[in-house]
C-alpha positions in Angstrom: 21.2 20.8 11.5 19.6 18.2 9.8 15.9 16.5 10.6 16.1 13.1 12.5 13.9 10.2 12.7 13.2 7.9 16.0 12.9 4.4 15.1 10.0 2.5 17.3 11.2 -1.1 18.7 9.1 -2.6 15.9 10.9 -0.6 13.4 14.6 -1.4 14.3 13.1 -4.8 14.5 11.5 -4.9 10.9 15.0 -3.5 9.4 17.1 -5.9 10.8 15.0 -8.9 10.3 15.2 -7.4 6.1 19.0 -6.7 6.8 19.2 -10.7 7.9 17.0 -11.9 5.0 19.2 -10.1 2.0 22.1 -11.0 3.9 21.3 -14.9 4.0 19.0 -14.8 0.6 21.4 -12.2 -1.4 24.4 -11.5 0.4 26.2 -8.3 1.6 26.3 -6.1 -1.3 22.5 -6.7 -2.0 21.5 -6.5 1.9 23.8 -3.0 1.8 22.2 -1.9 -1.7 18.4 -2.4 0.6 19.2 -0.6 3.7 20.9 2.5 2.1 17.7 2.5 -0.4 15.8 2.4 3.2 18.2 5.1 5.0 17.7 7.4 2.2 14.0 7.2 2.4 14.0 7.8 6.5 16.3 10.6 5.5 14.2 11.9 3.4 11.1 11.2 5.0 12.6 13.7 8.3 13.4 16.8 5.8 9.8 16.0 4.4 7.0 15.1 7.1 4.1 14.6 5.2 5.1 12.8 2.3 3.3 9.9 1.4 0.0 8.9 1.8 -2.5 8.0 4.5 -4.1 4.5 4.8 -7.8 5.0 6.2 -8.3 1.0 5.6 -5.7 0.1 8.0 -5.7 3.4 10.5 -7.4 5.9 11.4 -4.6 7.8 13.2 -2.8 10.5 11.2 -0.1 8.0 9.9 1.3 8.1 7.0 2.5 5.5 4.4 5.6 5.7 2.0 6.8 3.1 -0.8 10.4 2.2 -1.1 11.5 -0.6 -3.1 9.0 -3.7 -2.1 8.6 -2.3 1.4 6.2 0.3 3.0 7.5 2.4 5.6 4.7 3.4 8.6 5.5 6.8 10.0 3.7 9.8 12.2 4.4 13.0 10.4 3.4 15.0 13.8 6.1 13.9 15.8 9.5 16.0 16.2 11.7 14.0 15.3 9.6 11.7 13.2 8.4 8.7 14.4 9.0 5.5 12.5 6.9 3.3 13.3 7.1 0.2 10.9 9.1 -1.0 7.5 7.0 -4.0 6.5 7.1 -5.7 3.3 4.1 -4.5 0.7 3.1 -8.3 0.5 2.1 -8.7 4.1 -1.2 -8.9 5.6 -1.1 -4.9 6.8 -4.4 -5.4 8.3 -3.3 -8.2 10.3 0.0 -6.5 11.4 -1.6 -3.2 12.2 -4.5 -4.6 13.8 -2.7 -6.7 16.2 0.1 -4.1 16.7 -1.5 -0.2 16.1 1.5 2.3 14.6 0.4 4.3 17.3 -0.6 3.5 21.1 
């Protein structure tokens, strides 16, 4: 059976807002080209807990950060399934975003 991944609310919110922004900036084959680059990343993420890296200057819970394409993808490697808890763009404030919304709570 393979591994899973839970998406947090803030997750499935961050991938469809980049679903909506390729779709209207790019077009489908672009926004489809982005998500399956995300999926496979998720996927591989679940088969792999503890890939990536940790970000002490944004957390100090155990979470851990991987890159794919221009985005970053927030996860905790501890829980079964895995939790995903962001996809945010590498050019955002990640301070900012994790200091008004903690990956973990």
């Amino acid at each position: 059976m393979p591994e899973r991944y839970i998406l947090s609310p803030e997750a499935k919110r961050d991938i469809a807002q980049i679903r909506d922004y390729y779709l209207d900036e790019a077009g489908a084959r672009i926004a489809r080209h982005v998500l399956g680059q995300i999926t496979r990343s998720l996927r591989f993420l679940a088969t792999s807990p503890g890939a990536g890296h940790r970000r002490a200057d944004l957390t100090n819970e155990d979470i851990r950060f991987w890159p794919v394409l221009s985005y970053l993808i927030a996860y905790d490697p501890a829980m079964r399934p895995i939790g995903i808890a962001r996809v945010l763009h590498a050019s955002r404030d990640l301070e900012a975003v994790f200091q008004k919304s903690p990956p973990r709570e």
